[in-house]
Rosetta silent file (secondary structure, phi, psi, omega in degrees, C-alpha in Angstrom):
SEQUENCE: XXXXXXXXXXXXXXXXXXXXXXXXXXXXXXXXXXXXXXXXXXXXXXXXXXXXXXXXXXXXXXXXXXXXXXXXXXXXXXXXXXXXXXXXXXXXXXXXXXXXXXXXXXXXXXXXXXXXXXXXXXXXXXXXXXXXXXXXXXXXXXXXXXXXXXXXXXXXXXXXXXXXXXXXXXXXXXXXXXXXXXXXXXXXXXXXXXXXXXXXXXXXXXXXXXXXXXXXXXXXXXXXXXXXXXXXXXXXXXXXXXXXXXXXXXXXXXXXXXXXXXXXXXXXXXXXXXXXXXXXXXXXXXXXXXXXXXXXXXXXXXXXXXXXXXXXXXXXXXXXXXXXXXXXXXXXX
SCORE:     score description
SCORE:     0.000 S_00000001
   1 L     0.000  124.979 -178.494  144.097  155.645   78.053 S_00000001
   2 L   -71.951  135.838  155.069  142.962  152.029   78.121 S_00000001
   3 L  -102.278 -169.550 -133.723  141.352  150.802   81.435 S_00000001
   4 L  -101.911  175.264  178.324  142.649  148.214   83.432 S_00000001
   5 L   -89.881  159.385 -158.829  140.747  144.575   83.343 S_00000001
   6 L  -118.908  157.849  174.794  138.097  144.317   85.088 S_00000001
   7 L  -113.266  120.206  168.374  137.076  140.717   86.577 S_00000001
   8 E  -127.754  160.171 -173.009  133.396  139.121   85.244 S_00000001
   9 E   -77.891  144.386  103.159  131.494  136.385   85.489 S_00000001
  10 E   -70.634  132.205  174.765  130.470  134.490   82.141 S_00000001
  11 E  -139.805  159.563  161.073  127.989  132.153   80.822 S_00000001
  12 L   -82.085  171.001 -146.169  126.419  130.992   77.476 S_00000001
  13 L  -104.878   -2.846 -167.637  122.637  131.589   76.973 S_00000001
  14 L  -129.491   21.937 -170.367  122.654  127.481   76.653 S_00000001
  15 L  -166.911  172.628  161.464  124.142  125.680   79.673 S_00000001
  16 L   -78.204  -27.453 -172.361  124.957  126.850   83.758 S_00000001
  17 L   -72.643  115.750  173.052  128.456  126.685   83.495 S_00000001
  18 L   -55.414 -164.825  176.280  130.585  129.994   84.476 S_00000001
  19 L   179.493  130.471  164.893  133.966  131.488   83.631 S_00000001
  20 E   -71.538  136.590  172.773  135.958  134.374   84.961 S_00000001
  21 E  -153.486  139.678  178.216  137.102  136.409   82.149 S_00000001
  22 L  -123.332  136.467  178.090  138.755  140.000   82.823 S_00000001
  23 L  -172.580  164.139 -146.970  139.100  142.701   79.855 S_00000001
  24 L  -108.041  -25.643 -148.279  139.320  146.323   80.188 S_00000001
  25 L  -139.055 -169.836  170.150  136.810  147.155   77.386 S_00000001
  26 L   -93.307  -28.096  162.043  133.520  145.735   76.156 S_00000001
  27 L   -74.536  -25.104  157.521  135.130  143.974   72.936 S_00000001
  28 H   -79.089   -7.789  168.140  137.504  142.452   74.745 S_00000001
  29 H  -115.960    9.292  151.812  135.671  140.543   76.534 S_00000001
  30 H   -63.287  -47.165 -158.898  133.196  140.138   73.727 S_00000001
  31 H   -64.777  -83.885 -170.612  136.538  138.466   71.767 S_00000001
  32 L   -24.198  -38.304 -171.693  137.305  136.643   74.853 S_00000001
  33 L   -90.427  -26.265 -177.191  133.999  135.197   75.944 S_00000001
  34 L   -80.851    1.504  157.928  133.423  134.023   71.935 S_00000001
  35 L  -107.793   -2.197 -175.777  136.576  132.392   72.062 S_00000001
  36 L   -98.877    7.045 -157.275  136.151  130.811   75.334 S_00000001
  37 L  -136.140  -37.149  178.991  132.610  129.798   74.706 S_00000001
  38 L    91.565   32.119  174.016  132.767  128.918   70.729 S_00000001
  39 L  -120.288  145.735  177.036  130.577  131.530   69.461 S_00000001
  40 L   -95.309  150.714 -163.278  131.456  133.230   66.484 S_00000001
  41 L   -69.644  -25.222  172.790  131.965  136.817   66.973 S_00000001
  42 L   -47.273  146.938  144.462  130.003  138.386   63.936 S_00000001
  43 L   111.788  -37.795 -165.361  126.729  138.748   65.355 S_00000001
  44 L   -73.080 -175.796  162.831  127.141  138.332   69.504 S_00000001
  45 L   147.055  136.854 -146.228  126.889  140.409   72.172 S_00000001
  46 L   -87.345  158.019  176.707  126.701  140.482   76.266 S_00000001
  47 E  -138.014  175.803  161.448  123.572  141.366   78.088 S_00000001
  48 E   -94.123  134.374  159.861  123.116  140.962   82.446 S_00000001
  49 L   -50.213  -32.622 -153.612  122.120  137.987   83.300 S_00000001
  50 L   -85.499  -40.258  178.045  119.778  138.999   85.417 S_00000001
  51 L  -116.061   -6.581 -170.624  117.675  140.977   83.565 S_00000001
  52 L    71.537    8.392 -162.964  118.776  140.636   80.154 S_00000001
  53 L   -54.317   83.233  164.003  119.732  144.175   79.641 S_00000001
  54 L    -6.821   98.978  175.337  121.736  144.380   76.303 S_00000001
  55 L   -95.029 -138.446  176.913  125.189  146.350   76.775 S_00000001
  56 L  -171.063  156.096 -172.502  127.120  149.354   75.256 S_00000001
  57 H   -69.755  -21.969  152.081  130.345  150.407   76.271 S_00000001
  58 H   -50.562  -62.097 -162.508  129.208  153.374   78.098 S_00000001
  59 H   -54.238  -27.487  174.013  126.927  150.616   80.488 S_00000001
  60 H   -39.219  -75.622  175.458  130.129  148.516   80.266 S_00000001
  61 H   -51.540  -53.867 -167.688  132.376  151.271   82.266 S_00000001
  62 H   -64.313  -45.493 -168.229  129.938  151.356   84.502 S_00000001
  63 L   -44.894  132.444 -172.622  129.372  147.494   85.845 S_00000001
  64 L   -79.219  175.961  171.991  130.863  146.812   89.060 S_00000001
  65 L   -84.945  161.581 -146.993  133.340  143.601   89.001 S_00000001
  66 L    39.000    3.239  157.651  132.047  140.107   88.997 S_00000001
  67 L   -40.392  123.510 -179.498  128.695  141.360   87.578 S_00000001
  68 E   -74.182  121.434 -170.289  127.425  138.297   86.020 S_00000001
  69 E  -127.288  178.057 -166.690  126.737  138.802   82.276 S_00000001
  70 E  -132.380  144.812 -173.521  125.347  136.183   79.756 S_00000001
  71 L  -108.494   97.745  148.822  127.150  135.581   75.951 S_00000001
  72 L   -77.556  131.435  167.663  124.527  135.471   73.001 S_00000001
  73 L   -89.474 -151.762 -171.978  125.503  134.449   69.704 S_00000001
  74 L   -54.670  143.148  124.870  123.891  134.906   66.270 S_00000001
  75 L    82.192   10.212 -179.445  119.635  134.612   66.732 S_00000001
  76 L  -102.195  164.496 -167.637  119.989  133.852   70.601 S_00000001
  77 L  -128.622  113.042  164.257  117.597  135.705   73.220 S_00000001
  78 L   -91.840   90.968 -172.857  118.130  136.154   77.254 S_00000001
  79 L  -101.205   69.531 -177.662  115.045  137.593   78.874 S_00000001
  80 L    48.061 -142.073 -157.902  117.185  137.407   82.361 S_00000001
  81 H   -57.319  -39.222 -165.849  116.353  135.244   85.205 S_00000001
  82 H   -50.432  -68.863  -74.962  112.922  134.073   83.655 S_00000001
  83 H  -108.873  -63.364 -159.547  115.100  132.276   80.817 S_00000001
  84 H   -55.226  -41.773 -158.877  117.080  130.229   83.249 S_00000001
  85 H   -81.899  -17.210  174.628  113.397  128.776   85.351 S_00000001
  86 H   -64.563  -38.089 -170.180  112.401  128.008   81.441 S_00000001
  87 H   -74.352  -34.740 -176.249  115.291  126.025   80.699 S_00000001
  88 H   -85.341  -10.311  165.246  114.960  123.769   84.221 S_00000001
  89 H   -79.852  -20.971  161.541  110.704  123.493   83.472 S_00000001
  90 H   -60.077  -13.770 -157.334  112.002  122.239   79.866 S_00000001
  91 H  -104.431  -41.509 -160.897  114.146  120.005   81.697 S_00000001
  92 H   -81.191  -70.770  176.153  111.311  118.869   84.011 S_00000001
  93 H   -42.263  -34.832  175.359  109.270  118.019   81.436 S_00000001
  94 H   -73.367  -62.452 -166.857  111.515  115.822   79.597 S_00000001
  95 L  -138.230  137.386 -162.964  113.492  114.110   82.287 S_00000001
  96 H  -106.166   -0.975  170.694  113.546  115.085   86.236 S_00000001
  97 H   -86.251  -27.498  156.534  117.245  113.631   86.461 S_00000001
  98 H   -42.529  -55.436  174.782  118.377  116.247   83.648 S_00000001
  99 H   -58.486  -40.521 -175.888  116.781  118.877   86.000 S_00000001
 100 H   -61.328  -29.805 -157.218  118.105  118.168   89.080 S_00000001
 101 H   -57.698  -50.511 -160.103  121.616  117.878   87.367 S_00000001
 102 H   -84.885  -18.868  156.323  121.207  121.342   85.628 S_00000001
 103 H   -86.448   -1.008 -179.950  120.029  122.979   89.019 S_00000001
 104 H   -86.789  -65.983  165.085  122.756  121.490   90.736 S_00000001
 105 H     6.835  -64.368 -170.951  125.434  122.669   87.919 S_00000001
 106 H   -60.542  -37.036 -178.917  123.620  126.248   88.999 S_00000001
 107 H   -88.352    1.640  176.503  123.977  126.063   92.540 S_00000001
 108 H   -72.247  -96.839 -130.920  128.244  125.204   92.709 S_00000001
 109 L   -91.530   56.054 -171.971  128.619  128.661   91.573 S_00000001
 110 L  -120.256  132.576  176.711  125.338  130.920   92.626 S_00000001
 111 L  -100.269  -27.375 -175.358  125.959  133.500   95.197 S_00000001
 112 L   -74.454  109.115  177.107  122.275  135.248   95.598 S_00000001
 113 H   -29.691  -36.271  135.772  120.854  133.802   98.470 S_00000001
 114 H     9.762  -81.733 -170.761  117.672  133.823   96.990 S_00000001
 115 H   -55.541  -59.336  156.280  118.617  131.802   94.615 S_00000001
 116 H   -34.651  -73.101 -155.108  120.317  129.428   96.707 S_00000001
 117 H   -75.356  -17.470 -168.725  117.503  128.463   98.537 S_00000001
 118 H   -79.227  -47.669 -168.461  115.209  128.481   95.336 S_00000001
 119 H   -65.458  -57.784  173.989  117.678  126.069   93.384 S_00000001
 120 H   -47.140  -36.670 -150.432  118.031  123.951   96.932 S_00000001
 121 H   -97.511  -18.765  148.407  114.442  123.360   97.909 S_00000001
 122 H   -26.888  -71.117 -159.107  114.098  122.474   93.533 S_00000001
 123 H  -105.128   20.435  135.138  116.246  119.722   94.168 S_00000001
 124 H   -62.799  -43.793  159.330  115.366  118.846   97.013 S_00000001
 125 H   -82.713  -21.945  169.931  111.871  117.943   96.107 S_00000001
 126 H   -84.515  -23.549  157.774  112.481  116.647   93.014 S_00000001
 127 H   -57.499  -36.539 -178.107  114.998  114.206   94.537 S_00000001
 128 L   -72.763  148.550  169.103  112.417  112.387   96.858 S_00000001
 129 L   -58.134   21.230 -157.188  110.145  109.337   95.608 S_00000001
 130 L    -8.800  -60.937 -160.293  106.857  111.654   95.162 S_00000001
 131 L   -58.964  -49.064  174.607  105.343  108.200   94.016 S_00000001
 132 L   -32.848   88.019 -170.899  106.708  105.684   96.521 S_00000001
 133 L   -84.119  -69.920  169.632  103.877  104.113   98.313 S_00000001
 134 E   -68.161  177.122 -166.437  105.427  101.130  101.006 S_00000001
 135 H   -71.424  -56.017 -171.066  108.475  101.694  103.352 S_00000001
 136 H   -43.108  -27.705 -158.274  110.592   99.633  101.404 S_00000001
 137 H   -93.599  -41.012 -157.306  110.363  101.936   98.705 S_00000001
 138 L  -163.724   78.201 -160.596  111.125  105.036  100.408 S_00000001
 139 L   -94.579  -37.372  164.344  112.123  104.249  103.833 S_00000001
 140 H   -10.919  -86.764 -170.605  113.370  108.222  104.889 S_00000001
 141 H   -21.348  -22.603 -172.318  110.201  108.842  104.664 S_00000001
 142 H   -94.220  -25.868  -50.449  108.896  106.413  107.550 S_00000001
 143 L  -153.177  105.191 -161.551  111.894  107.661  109.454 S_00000001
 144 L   100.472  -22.804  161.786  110.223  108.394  113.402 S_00000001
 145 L   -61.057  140.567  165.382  107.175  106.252  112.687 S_00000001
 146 L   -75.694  157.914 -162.276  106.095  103.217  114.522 S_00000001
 147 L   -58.520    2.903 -146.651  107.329  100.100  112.867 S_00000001
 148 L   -94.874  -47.773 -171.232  103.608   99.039  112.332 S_00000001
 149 L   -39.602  119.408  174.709  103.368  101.572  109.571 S_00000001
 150 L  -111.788  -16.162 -151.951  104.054   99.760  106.249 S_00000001
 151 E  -140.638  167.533  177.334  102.593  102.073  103.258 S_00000001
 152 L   -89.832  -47.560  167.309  102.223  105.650  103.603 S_00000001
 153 H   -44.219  -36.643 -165.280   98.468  105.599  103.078 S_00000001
 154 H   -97.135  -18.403  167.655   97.718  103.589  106.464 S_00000001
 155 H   -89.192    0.239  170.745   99.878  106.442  108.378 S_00000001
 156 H   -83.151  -54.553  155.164   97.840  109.404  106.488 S_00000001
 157 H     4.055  -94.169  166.288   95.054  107.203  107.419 S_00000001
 158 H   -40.727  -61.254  169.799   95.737  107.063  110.663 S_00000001
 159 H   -39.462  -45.168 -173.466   96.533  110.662  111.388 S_00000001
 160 H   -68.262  -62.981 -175.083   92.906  111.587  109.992 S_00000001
 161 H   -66.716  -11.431  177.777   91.447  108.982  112.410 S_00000001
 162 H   -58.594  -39.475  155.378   93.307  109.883  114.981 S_00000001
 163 H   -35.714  -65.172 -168.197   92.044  113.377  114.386 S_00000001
 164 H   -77.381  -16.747 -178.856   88.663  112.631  114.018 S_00000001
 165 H   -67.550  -40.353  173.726   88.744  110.239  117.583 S_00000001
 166 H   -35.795  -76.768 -176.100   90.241  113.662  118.954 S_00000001
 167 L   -76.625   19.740  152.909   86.875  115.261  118.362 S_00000001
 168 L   -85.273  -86.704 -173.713   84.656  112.395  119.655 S_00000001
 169 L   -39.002   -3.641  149.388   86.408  112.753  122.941 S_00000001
 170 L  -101.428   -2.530  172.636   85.520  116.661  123.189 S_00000001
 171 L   -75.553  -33.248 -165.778   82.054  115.936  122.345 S_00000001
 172 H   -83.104  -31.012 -175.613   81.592  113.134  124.723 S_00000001
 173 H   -87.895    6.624  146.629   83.811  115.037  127.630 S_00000001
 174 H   -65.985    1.107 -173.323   81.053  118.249  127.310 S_00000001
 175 H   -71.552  -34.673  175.654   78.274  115.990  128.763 S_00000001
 176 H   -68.491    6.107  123.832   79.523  117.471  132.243 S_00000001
 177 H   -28.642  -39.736 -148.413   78.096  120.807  130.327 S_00000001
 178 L   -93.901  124.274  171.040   75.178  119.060  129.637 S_00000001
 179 L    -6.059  105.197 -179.210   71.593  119.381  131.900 S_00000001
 180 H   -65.971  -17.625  159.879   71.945  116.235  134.129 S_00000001
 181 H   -72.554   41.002 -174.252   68.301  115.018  133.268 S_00000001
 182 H  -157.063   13.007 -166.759   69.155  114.946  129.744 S_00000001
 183 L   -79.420  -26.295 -171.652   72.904  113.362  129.961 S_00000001
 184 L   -63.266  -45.027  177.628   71.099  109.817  129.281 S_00000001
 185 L   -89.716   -0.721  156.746   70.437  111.490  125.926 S_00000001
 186 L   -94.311   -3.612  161.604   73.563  113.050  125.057 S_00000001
 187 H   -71.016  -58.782 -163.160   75.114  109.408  125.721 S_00000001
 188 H   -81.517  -14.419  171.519   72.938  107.948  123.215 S_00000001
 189 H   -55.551  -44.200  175.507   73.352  110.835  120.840 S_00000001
 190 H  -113.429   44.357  -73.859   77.103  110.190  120.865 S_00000001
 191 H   158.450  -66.624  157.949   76.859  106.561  121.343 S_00000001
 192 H   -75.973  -23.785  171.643   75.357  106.200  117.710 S_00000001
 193 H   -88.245   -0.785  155.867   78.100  108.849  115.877 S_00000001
 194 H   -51.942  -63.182  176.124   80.432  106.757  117.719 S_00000001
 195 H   -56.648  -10.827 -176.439   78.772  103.812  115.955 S_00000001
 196 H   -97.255  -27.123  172.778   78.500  105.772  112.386 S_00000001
 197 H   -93.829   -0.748  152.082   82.607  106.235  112.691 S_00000001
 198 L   -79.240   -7.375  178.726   83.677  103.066  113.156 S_00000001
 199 L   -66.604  -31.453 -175.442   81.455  102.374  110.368 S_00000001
 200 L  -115.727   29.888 -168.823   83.579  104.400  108.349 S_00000001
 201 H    80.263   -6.064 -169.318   86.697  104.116  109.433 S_00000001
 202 H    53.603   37.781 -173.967   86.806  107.187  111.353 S_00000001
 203 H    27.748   40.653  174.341   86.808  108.716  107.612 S_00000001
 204 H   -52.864  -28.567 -179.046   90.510  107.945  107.239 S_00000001
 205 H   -41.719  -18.568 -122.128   89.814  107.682  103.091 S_00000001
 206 H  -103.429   14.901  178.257   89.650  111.265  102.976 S_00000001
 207 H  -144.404   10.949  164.618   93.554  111.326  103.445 S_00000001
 208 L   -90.195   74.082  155.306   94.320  107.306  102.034 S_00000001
 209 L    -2.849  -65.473 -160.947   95.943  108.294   98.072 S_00000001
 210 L   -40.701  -72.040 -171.336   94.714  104.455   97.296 S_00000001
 211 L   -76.876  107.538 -153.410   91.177  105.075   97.498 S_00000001
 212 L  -105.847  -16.841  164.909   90.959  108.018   94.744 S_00000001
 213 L   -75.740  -21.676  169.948   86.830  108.299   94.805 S_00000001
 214 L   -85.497  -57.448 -144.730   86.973  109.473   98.404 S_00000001
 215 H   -59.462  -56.880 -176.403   90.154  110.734   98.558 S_00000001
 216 H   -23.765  -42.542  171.184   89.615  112.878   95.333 S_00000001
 217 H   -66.818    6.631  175.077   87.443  115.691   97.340 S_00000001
 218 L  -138.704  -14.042 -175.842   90.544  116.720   99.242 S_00000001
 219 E  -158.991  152.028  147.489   93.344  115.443   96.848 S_00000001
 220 L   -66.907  157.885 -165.541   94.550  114.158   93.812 S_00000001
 221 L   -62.495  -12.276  176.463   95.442  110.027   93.631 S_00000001
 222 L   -71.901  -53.883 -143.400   99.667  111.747   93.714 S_00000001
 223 L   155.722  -45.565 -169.597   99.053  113.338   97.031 S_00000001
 224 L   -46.304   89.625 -163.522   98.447  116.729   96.574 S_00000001
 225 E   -98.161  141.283  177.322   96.468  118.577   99.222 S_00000001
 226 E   -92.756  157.980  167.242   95.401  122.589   98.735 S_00000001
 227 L   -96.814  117.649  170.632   94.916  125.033  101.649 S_00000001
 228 L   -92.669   10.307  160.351   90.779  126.260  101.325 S_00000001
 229 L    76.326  154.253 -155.623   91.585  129.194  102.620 S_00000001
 230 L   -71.985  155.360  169.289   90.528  130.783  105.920 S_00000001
 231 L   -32.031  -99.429  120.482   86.265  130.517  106.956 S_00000001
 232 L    22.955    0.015  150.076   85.382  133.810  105.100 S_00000001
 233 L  -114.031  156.856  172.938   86.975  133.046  102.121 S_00000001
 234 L   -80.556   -5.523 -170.970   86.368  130.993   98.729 S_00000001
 235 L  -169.154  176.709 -175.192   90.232  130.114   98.481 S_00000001
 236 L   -88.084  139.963 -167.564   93.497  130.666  100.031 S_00000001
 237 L   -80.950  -20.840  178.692   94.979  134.220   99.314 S_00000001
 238 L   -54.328  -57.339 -162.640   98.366  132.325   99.562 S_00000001
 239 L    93.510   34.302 -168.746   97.882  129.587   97.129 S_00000001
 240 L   -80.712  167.652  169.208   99.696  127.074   99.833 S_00000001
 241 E  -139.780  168.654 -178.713   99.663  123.228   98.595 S_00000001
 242 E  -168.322  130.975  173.928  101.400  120.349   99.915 S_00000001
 243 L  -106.123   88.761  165.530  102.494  116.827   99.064 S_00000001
 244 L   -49.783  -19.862  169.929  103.027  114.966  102.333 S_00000001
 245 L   -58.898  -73.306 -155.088  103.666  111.929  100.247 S_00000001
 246 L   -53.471  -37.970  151.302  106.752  113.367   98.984 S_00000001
 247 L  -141.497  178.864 -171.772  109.384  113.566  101.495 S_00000001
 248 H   -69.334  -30.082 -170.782  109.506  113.467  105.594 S_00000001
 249 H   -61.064  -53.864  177.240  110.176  117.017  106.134 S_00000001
 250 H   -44.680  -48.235 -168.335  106.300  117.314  104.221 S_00000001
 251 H   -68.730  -58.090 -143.603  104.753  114.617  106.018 S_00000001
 252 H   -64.838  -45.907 -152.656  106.071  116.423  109.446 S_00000001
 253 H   -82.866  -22.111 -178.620  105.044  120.072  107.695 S_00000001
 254 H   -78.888  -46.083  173.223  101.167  118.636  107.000 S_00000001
 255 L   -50.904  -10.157  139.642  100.828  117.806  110.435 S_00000001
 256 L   -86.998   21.927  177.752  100.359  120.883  111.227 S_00000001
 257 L   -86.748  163.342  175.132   97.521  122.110  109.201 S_00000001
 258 E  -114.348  166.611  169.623   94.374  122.140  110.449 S_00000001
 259 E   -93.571   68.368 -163.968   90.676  120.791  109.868 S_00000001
 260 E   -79.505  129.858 -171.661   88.758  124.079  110.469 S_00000001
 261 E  -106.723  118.180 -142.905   85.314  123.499  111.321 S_00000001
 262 L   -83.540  -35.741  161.959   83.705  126.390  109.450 S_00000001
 263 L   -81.969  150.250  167.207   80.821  126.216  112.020 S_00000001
 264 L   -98.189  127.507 -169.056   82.797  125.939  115.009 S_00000001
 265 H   -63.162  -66.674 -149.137   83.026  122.844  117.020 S_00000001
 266 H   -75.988  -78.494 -154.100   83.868  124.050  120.711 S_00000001
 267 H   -64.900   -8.003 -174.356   81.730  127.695  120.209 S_00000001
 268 H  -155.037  -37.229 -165.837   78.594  126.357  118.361 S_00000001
 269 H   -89.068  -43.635 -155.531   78.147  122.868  117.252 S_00000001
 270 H   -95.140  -50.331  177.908   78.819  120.684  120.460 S_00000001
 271 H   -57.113  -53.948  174.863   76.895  123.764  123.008 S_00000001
 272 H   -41.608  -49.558  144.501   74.154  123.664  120.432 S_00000001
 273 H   -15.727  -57.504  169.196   73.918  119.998  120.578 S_00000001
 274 H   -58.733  -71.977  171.596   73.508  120.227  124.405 S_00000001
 275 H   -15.944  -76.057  162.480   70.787  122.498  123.734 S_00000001
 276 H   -38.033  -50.459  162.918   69.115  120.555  121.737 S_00000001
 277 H   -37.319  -81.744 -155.262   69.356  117.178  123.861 S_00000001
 278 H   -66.884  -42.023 -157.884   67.866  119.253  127.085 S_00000001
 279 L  -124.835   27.846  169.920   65.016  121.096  125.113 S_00000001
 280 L   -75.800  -15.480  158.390   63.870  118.424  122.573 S_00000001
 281 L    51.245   67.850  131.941   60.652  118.220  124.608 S_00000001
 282 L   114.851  -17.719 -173.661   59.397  114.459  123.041 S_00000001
 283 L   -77.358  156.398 -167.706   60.985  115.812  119.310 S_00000001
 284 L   -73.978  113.484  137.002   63.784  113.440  117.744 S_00000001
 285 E   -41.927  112.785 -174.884   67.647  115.026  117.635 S_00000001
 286 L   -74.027   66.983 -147.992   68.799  115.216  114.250 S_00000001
 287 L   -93.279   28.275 -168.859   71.826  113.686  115.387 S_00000001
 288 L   -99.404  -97.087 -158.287   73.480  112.658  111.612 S_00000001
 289 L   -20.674  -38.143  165.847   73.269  116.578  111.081 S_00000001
 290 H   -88.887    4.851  171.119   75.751  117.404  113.932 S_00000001
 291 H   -79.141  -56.334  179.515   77.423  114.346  112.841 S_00000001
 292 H   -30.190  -53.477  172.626   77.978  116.187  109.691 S_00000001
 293 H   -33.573  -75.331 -172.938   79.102  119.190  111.554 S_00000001
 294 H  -104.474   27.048  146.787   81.861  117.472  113.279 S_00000001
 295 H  -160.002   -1.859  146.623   83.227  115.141  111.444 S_00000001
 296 L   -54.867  155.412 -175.367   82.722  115.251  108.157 S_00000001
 297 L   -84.489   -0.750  144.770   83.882  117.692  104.828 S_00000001
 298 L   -38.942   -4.065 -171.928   80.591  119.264  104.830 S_00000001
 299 L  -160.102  -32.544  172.453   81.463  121.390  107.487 S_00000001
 300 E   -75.326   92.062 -147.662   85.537  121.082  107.446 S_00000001
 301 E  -130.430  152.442 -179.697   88.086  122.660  105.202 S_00000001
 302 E  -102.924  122.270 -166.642   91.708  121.984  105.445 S_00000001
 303 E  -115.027  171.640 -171.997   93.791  124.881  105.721 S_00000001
 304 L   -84.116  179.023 -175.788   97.506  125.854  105.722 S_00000001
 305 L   -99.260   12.271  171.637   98.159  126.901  109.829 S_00000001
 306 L   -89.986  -45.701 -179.656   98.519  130.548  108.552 S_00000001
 307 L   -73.900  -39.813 -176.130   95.019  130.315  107.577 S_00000001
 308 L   -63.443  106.006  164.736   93.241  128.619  110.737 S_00000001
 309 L   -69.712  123.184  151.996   91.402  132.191  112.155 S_00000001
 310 L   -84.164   -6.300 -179.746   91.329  131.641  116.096 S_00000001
 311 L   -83.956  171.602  178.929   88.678  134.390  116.212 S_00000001
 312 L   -84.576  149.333 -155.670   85.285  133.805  116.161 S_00000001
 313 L   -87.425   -9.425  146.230   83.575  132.730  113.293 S_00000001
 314 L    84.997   21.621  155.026   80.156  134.659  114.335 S_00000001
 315 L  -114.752 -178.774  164.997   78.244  131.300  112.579 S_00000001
 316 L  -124.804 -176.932  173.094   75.643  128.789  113.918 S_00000001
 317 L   -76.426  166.487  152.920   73.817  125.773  113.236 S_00000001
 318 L   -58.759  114.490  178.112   70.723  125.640  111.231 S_00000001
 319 L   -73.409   -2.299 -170.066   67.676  125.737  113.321 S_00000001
 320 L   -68.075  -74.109  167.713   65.969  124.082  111.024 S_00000001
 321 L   -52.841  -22.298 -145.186   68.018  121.152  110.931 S_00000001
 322 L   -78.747  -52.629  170.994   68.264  120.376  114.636 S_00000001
 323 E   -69.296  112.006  114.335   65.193  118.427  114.462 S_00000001
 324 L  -160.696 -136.025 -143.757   63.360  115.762  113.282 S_00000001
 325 L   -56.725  131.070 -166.098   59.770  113.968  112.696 S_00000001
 326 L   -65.600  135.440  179.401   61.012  110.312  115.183 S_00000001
 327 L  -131.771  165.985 -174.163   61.439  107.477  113.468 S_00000001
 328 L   -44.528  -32.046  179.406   61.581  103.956  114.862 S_00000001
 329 L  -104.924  166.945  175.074   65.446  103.459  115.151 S_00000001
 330 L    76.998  -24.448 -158.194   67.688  105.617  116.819 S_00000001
 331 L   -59.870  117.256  178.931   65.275  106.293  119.224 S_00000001
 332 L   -88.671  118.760 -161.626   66.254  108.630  122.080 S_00000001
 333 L   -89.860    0.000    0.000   64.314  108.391  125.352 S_00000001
């Protein structure tokens, strides 16, 4: 007794588009998909999409309806899902308007949720200006910014100094911490790393694209910042990255990462400091070395917010360091 048709999904091994096809047996809808698809029938034969699993007429009977199967012809190969992310990184490589097209194609008729969002957030990032450096270019992107902003670079810029101004105001608001005969000298202590970070800019390069010899220790000249992974590790076990260049939803999503001060600012660097200041007894404060500490990449790594540890990092400064021999400038009384 034949059984009834069954309803499945169909595709060729060389494009996105589907097709309903119904057949009862596994040759009929071998006949069916090679006349609907323009494969000749000598030779073919259906696999799952998903996995590439070859079938047989037993595996056939079995398949629930609308299992999605894939149509090979003569010398063609499906090794499931993998096949499909080959064909849109061939597509990426050639042309990124082929790709989005052929991930769009994929997403009308994709049902796994998965999938969905994997196909979406594809063309979503590949749709944005990656490259697009002024407003004009890629005005979304500015999109919540004050007008002053013209380039993307002077509002990454800006974020880092704003950042780094952040920590001059907790070093300088611990001086009520600090021994009051010795406050005169925790003034001038941050009084000159005031003066070494306007020097620099408040070391906005290290997040300005333009300038690709600073920038380069934290990014490439596209954008492209890595997650260093938590204190206690060499790398991130995640792998996260980020292009904040690339669309707003990024720039929004960077702002939360942090600068984790590997030495800890609050818990080590800024009490130590104090320390120092109050018990230099006539010796010089090495105060570029806690400059290093706290504001600088010498002591900072930029992590994903998954990654910032709030526990303590159980390190200190170098005692070593804290000190030394007085030299003519700088001099703290």
């Amino acid at each position: 007794m034949a059984e009834p048709p069954r309803p499945f999904r169909l595709r060729g091994a060389g494009g996105p588009q589907k097709f309903g096809v119904a057949a009862g047996s596994l040759r009929g809808l071998l006949r069916k998909g090679c006349r609907l698809l323009q494969v000749p029938l000598a030779g073919s034969r259906l696999c799952l999409y998903e996995d590439g699993t070859e079938l047989t007429e037993s595996y056939f009977r079995a398949l629930p309806p609308q299992t999605e199967l894939v149509l090979l012809g003569p010398g063609q190969s499906w090794r499931g899902c993998a096949s499909d992310i080959e064909r849109l990184l061939a597509a990426l490589c050639s042309q990124r308007d082929a790709l989005v097209e052929a991930a769009r194609k994929l997403l009308t008729d994709e049902r796994a949720p998965r999938r969905q969002k994997l196909l979406a957030d594809l063309i979503h990032n590949l749709s944005e200006n990656i490259l697009a450096e002024d407003k004009e270019d890629d005005k979304k992107w500015f999109e919540g910014l004050e007008s002053r902003f013209k380039n993307k670079s002077s509002y990454m810029r800006h974020s880092c100094e704003s950042r780094m101004r952040g920590y001059m105001r907790e070093v300088s608001g611990f001086i009520s911490n600090v021994h009051p005969a010795a406050r005169d000298a925790y003034r001038g202590v941050i009084d000159l790393m005031a003066e070494k970070l306007k020097s620099v800019k408040y070391n906005g390069c290290y997040f300005d694209r333009r300038e690709e010899e600073e920038a380069a220790r934290l990014c490439t000249a596209e954008g492209w910042f890595s997650c260093q992974g938590p204190f206690d590790r060499d790398d991130c076990p995640c792998k996260h990255s980020i292009n904040p260049y690339s669309n707003r939803e990024s720039r929004i999503l960077f702002s939360t990462w942090n600068l984790d001060h590997v030495i800890e600012k609050k818990r080590a660097v800024v009490p130590e400091l104090a320390e120092a200041v109050k018990t230099r007894d006539g010796r010089e404060v090495n105060w570029e070395y806690f400059y290093q500490l706290l504001f600088t990449l010498d002591n900072l790594k930029l992590v994903h917010i998954a990654c910032h540890k709030k526990t303590t990092h159980n390190l200190s400064c170098d005692k070593t360091k804290i000190y030394r021999k007085r030299k003519q400038n700088h001099e703290i009384s």
